[in-house]
C-alpha positions in Angstrom: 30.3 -31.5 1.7 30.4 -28.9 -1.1 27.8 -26.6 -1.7 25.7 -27.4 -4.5 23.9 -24.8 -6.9 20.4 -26.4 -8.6 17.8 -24.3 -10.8 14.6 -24.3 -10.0 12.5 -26.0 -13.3 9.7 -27.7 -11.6 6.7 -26.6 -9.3 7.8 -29.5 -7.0 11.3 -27.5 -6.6 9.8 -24.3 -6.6 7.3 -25.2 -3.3 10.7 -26.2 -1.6 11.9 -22.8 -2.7 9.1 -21.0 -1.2 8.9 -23.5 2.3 12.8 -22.6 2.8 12.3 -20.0 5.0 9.4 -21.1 6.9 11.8 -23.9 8.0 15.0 -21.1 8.4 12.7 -18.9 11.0 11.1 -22.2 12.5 10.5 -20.6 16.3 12.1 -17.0 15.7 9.7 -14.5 17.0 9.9 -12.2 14.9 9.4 -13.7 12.2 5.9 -13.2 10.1 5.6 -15.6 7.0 3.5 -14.8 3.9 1.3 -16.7 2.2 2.7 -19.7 1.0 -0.2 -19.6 -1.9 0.7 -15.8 -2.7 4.5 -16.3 -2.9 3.7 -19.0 -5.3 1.2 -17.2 -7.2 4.4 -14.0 -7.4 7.4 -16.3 -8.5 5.5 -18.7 -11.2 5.9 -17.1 -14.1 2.0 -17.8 -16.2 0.4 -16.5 -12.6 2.5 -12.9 -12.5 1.6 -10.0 -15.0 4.6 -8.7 -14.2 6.7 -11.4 -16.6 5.2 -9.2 -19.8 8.8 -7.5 -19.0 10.7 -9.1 -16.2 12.9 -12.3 -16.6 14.2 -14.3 -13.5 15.3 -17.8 -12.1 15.3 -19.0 -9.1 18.3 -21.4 -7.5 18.5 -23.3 -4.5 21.9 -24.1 -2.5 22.4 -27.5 -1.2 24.7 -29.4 1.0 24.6 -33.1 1.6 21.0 -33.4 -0.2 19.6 -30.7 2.2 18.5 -27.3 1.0 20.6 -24.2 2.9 19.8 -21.3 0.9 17.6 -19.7 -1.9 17.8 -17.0 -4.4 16.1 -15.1 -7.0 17.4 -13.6 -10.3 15.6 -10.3 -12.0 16.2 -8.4 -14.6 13.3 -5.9 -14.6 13.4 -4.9 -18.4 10.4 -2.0 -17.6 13.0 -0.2 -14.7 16.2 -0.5 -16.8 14.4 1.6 -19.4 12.9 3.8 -16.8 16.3 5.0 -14.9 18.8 4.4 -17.5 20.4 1.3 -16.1 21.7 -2.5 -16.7 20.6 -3.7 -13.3 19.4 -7.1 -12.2 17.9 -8.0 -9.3 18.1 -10.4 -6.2 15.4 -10.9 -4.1 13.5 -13.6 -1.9 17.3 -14.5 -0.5 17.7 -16.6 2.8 21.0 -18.6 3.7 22.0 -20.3 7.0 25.4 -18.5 7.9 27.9 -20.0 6.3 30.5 -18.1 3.6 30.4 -21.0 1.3 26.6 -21.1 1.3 26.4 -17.2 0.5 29.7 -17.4 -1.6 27.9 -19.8 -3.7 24.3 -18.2 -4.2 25.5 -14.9 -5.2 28.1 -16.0 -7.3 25.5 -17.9 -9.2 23.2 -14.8 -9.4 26.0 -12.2 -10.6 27.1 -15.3 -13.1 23.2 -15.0 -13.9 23.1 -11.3 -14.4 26.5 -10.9 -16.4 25.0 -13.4 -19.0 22.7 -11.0 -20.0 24.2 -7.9 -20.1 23.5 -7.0 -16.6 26.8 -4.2 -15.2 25.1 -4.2 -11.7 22.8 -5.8 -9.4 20.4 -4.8 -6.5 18.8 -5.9 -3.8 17.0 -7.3 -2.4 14.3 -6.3 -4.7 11.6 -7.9 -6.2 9.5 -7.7 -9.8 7.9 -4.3 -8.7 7.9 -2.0 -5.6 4.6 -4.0 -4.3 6.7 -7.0 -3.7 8.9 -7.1 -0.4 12.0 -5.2 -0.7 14.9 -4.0 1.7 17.4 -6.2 3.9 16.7 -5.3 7.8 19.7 -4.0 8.9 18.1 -2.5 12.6 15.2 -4.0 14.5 15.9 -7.3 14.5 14.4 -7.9 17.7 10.9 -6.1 16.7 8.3 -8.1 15.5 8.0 -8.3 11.6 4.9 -7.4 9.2 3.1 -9.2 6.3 4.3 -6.7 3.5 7.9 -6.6 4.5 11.0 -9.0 4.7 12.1 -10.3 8.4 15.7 -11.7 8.1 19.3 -12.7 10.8 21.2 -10.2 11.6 24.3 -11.8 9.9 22.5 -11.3 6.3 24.1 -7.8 5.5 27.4 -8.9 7.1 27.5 -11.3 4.3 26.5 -8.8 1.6 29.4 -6.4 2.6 32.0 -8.8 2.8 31.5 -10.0 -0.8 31.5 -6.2 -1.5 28.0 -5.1 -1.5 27.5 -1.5 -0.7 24.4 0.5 0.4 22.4 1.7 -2.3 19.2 3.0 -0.7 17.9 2.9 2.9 14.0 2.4 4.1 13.1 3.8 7.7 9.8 1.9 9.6 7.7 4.0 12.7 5.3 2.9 14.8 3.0 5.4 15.7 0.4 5.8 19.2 -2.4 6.8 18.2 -3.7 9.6 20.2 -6.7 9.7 22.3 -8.4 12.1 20.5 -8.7 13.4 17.0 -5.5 15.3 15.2 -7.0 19.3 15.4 -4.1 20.4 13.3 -5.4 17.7 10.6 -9.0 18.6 11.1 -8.0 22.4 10.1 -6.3 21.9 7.4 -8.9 19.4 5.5 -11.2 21.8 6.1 -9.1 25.0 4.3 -8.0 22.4 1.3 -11.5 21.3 0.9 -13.2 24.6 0.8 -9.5 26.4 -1.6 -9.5 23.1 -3.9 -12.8 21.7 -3.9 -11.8 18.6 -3.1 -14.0 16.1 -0.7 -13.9 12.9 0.8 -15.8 10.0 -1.1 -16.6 6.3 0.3 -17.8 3.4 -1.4 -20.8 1.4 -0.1 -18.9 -2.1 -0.6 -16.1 -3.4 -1.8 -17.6 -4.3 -5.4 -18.5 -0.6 -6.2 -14.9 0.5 -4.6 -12.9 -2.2 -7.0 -15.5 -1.4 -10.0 -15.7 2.5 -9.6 -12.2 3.5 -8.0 -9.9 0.1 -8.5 -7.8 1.2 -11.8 -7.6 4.7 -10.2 -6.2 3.8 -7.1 -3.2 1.8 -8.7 -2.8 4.4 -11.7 -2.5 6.7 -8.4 0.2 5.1 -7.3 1.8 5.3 -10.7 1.9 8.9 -10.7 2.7 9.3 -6.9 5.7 6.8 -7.1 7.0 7.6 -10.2 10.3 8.7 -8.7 10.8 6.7 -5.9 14.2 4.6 -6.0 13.5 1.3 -8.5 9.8 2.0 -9.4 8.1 0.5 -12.7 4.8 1.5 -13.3 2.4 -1.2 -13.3 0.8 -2.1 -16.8 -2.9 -2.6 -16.9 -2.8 -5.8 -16.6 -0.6 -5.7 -13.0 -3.2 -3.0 -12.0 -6.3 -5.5 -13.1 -4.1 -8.4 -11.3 -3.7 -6.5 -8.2 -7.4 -5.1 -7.8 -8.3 -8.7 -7.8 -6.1 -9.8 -5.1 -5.9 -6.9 -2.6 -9.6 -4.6 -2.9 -11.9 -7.7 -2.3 -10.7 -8.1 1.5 -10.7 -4.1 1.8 -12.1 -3.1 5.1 -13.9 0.5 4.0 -13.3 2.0 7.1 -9.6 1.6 6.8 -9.6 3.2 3.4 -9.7 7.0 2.7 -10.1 8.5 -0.9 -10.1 12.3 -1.5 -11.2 12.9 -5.1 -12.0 16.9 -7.1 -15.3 18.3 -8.3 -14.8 15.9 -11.5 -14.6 12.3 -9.6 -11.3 12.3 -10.1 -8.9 10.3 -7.6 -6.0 12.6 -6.2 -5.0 11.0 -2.8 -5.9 8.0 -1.0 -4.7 6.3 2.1 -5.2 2.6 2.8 -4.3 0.6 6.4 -5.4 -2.7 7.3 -5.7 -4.4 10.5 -2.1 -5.9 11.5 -2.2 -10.0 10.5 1.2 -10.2 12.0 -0.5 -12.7 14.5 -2.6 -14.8 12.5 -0.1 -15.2 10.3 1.8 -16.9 12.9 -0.5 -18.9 13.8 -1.5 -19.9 10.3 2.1 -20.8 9.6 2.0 -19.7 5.8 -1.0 -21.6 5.0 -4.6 -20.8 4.2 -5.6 -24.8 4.9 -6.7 -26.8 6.6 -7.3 -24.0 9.3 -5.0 -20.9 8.4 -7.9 -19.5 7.0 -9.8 -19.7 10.3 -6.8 -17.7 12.2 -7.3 -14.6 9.2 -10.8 -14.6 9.2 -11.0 -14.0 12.7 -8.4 -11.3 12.5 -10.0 -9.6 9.9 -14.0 -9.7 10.9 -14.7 -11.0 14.3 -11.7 -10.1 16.8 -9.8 -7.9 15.0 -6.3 -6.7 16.3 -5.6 -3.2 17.6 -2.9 -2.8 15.9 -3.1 -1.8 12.1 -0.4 -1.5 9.3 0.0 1.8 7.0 0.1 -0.2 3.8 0.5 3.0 1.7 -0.6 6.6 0.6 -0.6 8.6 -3.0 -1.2 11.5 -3.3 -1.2 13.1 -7.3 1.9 15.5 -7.5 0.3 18.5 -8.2 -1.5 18.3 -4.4 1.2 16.8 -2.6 2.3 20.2 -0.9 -1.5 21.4 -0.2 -2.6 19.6 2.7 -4.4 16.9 0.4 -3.0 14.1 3.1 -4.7 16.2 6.0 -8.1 15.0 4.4 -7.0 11.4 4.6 -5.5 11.2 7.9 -8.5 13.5 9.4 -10.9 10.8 8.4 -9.2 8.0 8.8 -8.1 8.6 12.5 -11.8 9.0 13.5 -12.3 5.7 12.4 -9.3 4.3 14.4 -10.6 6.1 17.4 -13.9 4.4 16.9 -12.4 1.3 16.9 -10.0 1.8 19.6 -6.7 0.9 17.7 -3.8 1.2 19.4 -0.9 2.4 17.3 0.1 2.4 13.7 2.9 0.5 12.1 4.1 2.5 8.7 5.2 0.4 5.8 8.9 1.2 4.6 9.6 4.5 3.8 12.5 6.1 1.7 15.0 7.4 4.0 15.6 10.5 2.2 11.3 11.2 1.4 10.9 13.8 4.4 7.7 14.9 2.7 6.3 11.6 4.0 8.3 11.6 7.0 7.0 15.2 8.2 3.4 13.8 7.8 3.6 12.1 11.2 5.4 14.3 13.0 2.8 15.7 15.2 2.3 11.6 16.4 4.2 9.7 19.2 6.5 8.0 17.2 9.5 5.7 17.1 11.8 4.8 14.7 12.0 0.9 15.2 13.1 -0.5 11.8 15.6 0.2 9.1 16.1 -1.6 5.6 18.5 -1.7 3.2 19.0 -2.7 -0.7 22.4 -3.4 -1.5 24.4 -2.9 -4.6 27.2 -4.3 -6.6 28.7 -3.2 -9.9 29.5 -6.6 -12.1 33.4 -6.8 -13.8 
């Protein structure tokens, strides 16, 4: 039977959308699925600040009445402006292996990005660089993470025969923590603390850390990322959007802020405990009883694994030992609590700054990612 291409226009086709690759992965590993409420909360378009300047569709691929494949459509307006480009987007992209299948999706996606304008497109990429990004092209056989995409090995054969090439690579570690604290670290907080007068501040819940350091942390991030491949900054209302959702399950020992003599935020480091499990278990859902499977990985048997989710650190301190600070503190908690190792979100290939941070730790290099780019004739 011939492929067939349908838009998504309903929240009845969009749930499909979203359950596609819970069904694709059914009993692979590896694979970790998110949130089936989040993902749903990201893609509708009066749920997602982030559609003040982004436009996208989303298209399923269907053979004999049965969905094989998914993909997303962006044109991020806000990141065009920013680099200088006419770029859309493809993200949240899963396809059984078949060249009709993939022939199909992405034809419909470069059709969509032509139409307006569009001379290339990425991918895969979502609305803003806190969504999932990168195509795994090594570590297929490692077990995946809640922030990051898990996909076949034949996806980037696919891209590269319809004559995608590599646009930027992300590099993933997992780190051993050491059995006892990091004395290099400990030395250098202590010089940049005493030469900058910077000091380590902590928030007595999570209401005074979202009310007293929440639009600081993500304005952070603005100022730390601003050059990183693909990066937006995040309006004020993403930041307000994203405080809501992400600093009310905060665990406060897993955070570290470093702030100056004025209050003001110049680094921070979050991790959280690795749900990599629970979400497995939970299956994408938060009811009837995925909830049960989080809450107990998150406050009453926690893992001993955790997941890096990020660090910023304001340009101006990022050669002067203002990470020492974080990781000082924050790996006498993880001794405390006996964690394990230390899974690192994506990092740029090419951002050795980051990269040199962690060279004093056992470390591997376990996971690589791509995005993938075309120019559109």
């Amino acid at each position: 039977m011939a492929v067939e291409i349908v838009k998504v226009v309903t929240n009845k086709q969009l749930k499909r959308f979203v359950r596609f690759n819970y069904e694709l992965y059914k009993g692979n590993p590896y694979f970790i699925p998110d949130l089936f409420d989040d993902v749903m909360g990201t893609l509708r378009k009066d749920r997602n600040a982030a559609f003040e300047f982004c436009d996208a569709d989303y298209f399923l691929a269907y053979r004999d009445g049965k969905i094989v494949g998914r993909i997303a459509a962006i044109v991020n307006n806000r990141a065009n402006e920013k680099w200088g480009l006419k770029a859309a987007r493809f993200g949240w992209v899963d396809f059984i292996d078949d060249n009709e299948v993939v022939d199909a999706l992405f034809s419909t996606a470069e059709a969509w990005a032509r139409e307006r304008g569009m001379t290339e497109i990425q991918g895969p990429l979502g609305f803003t660089d806190l969504d999932p990004e990168g195509m795994l092209v090594e570590g297929f056989d490692r077990l995946g993470t809640m922030a990051t995409i898990y996909n076949h090995p034949y996806y980037p054969k696919h891209l590269e025969r319809l004559g995608y090439i590599k646009d930027v690579d992300w590099v993933e570690f997992l780190f051993r923590v050491p059995d006892k604290k990091w004395e290099k670290a400990e030395r250098v907080a202590a010089i940049v603390e005493k030469k900058f007068g910077l000091h380590l501040v902590k928030a007595k819940s999570r209401s005074e850390l979202a009310k007293r350091y929440g639009k600081a942390i993500f304005e952070l991030c603005n100022e730390s990322y601003a050059e990183l491949y693909g990066y937006s900054p995040l309006t004020q209302k993403q930041i307000q959007q994203y405080i809501k959702m992400y600093l009310p399950f905060a665990d406060l020992r897993l955070l570290s802020l470093v702030v100056d003599n004025d209050d003001n935020l110049v680094a921070l480091g979050i991790s959280i405990y690795s749900l990599a499990e629970a979400l497995r278990k939970a299956k994408g859902r938060l009811f009837p009883f995925g909830w049960w499977h989080l809450a107990k990985a998150l406050f009453i048997k926690p893992p001993k694994h955790l997941d890096f989710l990020l660090a910023a650190v304001k340009p101006e301190y990022q050669s002067k030992g203002a990470f020492a600070m974080i990781f000082n503190e924050l790996m006498g908690h993880y001794l405390e609590m006996g964690i394990v190792d230390i899974e690192s979100n994506p990092e740029l290939e090419h951002n050795k700054k980051m990269q040199t941070l962690w060279d004093d730790f056992e470390k591997e290099q376990h996971k690589r990612r791509r995005a993938f780019k075309k120019e559109l004739k």
